[in-house]
N, C-alpha and C positions, 0 to 999 in steps of 0.2 A: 513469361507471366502466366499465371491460370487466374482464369475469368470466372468466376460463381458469379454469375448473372448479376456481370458488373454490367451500369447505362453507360451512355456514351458521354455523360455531362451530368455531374452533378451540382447542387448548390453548395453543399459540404461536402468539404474530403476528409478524411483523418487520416493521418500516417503515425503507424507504432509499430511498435516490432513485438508486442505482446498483444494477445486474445485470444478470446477460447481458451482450450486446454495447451497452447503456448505459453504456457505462464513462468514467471520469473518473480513477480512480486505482486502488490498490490496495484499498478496500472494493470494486468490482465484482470481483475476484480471490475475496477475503474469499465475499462472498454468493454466488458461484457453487459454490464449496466446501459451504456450507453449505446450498443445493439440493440437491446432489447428494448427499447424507446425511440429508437430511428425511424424516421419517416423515410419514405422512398424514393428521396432528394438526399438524400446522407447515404452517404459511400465510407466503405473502408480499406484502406489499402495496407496490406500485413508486409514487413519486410519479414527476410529469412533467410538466413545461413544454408544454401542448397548442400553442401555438403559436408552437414552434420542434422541437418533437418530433411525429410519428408514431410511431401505434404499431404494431410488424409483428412477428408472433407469433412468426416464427424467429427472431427477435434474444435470447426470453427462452431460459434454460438447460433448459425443460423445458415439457411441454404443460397440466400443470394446479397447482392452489395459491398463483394468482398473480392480484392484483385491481392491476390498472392506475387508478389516481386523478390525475386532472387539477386545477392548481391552482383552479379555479374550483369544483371537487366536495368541499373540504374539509368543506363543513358537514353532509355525509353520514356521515361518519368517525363517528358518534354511533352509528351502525346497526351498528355493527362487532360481532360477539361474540367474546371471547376472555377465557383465563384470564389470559396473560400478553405483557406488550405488549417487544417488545425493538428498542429505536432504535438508527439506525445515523450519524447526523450531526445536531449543535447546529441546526442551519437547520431544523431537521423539532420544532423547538419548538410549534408547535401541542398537539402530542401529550401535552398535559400538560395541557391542557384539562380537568377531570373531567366535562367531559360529556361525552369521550371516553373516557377514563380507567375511570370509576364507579369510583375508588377501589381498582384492582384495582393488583397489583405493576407496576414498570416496571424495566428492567434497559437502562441507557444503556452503549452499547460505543464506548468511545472512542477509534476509529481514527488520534486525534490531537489532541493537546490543542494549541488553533487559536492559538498565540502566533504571534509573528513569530521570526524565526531571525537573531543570537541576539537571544534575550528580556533585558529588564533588569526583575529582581522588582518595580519601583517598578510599573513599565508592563509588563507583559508582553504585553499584546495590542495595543499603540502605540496609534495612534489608531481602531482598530475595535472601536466602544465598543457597538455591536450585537452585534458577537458575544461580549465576554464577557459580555452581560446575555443573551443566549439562552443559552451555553454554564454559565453559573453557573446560570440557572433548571432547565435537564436535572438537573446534579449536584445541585442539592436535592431535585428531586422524586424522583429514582432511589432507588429501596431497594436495588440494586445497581451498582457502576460497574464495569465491565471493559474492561480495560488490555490492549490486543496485546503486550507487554512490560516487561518490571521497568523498562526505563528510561524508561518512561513513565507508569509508575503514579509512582515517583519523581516525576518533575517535576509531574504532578498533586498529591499530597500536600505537593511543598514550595510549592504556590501554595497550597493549600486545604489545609491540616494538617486542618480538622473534618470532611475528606470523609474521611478515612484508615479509617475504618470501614467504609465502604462497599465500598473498592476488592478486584477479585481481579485477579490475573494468568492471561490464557491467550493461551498463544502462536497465530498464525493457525499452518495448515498447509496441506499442499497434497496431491494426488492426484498417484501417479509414476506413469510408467509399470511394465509387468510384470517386463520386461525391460532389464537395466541396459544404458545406453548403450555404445557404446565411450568409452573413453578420448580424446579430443580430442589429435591427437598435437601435441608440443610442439615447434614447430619452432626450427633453430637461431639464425636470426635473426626475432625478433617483433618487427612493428610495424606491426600491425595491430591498434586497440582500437575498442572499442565505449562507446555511452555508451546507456541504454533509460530513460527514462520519462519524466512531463509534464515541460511547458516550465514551470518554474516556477525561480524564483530560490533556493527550498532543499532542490531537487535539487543545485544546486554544480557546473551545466553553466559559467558563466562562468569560474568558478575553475580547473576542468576545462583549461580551453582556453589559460591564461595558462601550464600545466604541458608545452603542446604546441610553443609558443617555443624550447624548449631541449630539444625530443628531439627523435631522429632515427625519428618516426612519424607515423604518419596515424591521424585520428580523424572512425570513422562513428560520426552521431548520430541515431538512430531516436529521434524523440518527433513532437507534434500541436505547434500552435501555437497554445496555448492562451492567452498573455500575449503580444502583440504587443508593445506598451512593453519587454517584455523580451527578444523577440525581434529587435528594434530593436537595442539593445545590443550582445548578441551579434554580430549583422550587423555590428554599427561595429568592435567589436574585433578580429575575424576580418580586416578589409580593414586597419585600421590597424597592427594586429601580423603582416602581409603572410600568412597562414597559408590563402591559399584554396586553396593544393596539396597542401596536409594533412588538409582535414577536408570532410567528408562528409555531405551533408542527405540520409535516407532518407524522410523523414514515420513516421508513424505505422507500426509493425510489429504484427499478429496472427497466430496459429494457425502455420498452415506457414511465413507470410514469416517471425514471429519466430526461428524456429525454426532457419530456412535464415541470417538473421543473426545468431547467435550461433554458427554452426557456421563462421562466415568471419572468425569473430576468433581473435587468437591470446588475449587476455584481456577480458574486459568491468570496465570501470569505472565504480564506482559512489560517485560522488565528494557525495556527500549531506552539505550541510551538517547537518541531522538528518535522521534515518529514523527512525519511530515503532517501523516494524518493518522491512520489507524483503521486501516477496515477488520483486522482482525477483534476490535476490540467492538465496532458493531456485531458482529457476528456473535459476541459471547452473550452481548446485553440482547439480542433477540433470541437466547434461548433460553433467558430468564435463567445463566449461568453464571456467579458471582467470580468479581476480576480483582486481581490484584496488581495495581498499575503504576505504570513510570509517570512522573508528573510534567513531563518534559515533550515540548512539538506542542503537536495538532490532539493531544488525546485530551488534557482540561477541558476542550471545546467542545466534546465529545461527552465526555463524563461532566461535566459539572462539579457542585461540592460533592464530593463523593467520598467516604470515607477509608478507602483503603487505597489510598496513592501515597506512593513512595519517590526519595529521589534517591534517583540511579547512583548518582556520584557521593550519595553518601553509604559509604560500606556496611553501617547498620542497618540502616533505613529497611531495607526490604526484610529482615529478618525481624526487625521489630513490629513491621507491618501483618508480616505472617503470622506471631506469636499473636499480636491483636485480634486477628482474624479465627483463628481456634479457638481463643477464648471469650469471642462475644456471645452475646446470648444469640439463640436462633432467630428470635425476631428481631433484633437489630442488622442480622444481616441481611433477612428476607426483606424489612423494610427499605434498607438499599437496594436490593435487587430489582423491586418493585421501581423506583424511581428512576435507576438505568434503563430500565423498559420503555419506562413512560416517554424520555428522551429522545427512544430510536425514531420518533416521528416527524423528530427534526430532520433527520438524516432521508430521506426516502431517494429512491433515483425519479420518482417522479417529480421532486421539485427541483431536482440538481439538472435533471433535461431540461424543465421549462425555464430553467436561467441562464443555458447556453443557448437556448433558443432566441431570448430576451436578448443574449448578447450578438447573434448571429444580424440579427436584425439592427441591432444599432453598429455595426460594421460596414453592412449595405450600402 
């Protein structure tokens, strides 16, 4: 184990296998936020693959409260002290253990309920029959379950109607800057889109790119290459639907580079077969940069009426949305742009801590 001035006993623990610049998805988003509002009674304990990871201290978000565990160290997890344990991924099932546990609360946060996209109720997790005996062991043992979104607590409750007790809704949120952006100016002719996050197949990057056939634009795709098999595909489609003049492989984007790529789009697309929740899609709306979005998860709640959502699962849909989008006037777009801004205030991580806090307390 490595100790960044970890105490000996905490009120809160978190255990996840993502934070800091350990990232995988949108929970290393999630737990950096939630750093960065911890009091010094909340701990975090990072799990970590020792032998494909290093650990190097400026990767985490902060210099102390933070115990580094190597899979091979799990049988220590016993030494642990705390009042209340909060999990942050089905695969960190260990942690139900009660000789980790001692019977103390557990509060499972469900970043995503792990079905395949879409789901059919018979089978909803297809054939990964590991994870829904991990992911249905968390939901029992939880005396709390928390949903990044009502449309995700929904689809939990209609797999599992006898967890519906359990469940609360808090939305993730984020830290803005002090100072509101400029406005992204909207230029006359846009065809310039962006696509951000993992390589994964319900992201909706394939679908994405079938929508780029028939418009008169180019599309850069900042993600890792996380699924090969899948990124195989895409490779195929792209040569075979002749589209290599159009689109754009950046890899992976953080910090400045993010920043510097969404300021070179004329809109970002966020064509998500689901989203649990969408931090990528805050991140667009606080730079006062116009989105063009899947209407499916947690992002409606997010965006509101908002004029340029699309559904994923219809084959037109995003191409007719795009052709929309190029030809509204400039102030019909900036007018929406204006009003996703205004939104992100729902979202802040300072209210998304004082409702874990809220809930920390009525667990007590």
């Amino acid at each position: 184990m490595i100790n960044i001035q970890f105490k000996p006993h905490y009120r809160v623990l978190h255990f996840t296998n993502e934070i800091g610049k350990y990232i995988i998805g949108g929970m290393a988003s999630y737990m950096n936020e939630m750093y960065r509002h911890h009091g010094q009674d909340v701990g975090f304990v990072h799990f970590y693959n020792s032998s494909v990871q290093d650990i190097v201290m400026d990767s985490y978000p902060g210099p102390d409260n933070i115990l580094a565990v190597a899979a091979h160290e799990l049988d220590r997890l016993r030494e642990l002290s705390f009042d209340i344990a909060v999990v942050h991924f089905y695969a960190l099932h260990f942690m139900i253990d009660e000789n980790v546990l001692k019977g103390r609360p557990l509060i499972y946060v469900v970043h995503s309920v792990p079905t395949t996209e879409p789901y059919f109720p018979e089978q909803p997790f297809g054939e990964q029959h590991v994870v829904k005996e991990q992911f249905e062991s968390m939901c029992e043992r939880a005396n709390i379950i928390v949903t990044v979104s009502h449309a995700e607590a929904h689809k939990l409750i209609a797999l599992y109607p006898e967890f519906e007790s359990k469940v609360r809704v808090i939305h993730n949120g984020m830290t803005y800057t002090e100072t509101e952006p400029a406005i992204q100016s909207i230029r006359e002719h846009r065809k310039t889109f962006g696509f951000l996050g993992r390589l994964d197949y319900r992201k909706g990057l394939y679908e994405c790119l079938r929508a780029f056939k028939t418009t008169d634009a180019c599309l850069k795709i900042a993600c890792g290459f996380e699924d090969p098999e899948y990124l195989s595909s895409i490779l195929g489609y792209i040569e075979a639907a002749d589209l290599q003049s159009k689109i754009e492989f950046l890899g992976w984007c953080q910090g400045e580079r993010k920043l510097s790529f969404l300021r070179s789009l004329d809109a970002l697309i966020v064509p998500s077969l689901y989203e649990p929740f969408g931090y990528v899609v805050l991140e667009a709306m606080s730079q006062q940069l116009p989105l063009i979005c899947s209407n499916r998860g947690g992002i409606p709640e997010i965006v509101g009426d908002y004029k340029y959502c699309f559904d994923p699962y219809d084959s037109d849909s995003l191409a007719v949305t795009i052709h929309q989008f190029q030809t509204d006037d400039k102030e019909v777009i900036q007018e929406q742009v204006i009003k996703l801004y205004q939104r992100t205030k729902r979202f802040t991580s300072e209210e998304m801590s004082d409702k874990y806090e809220m809930l920390y307390h009525s667990i007590m």
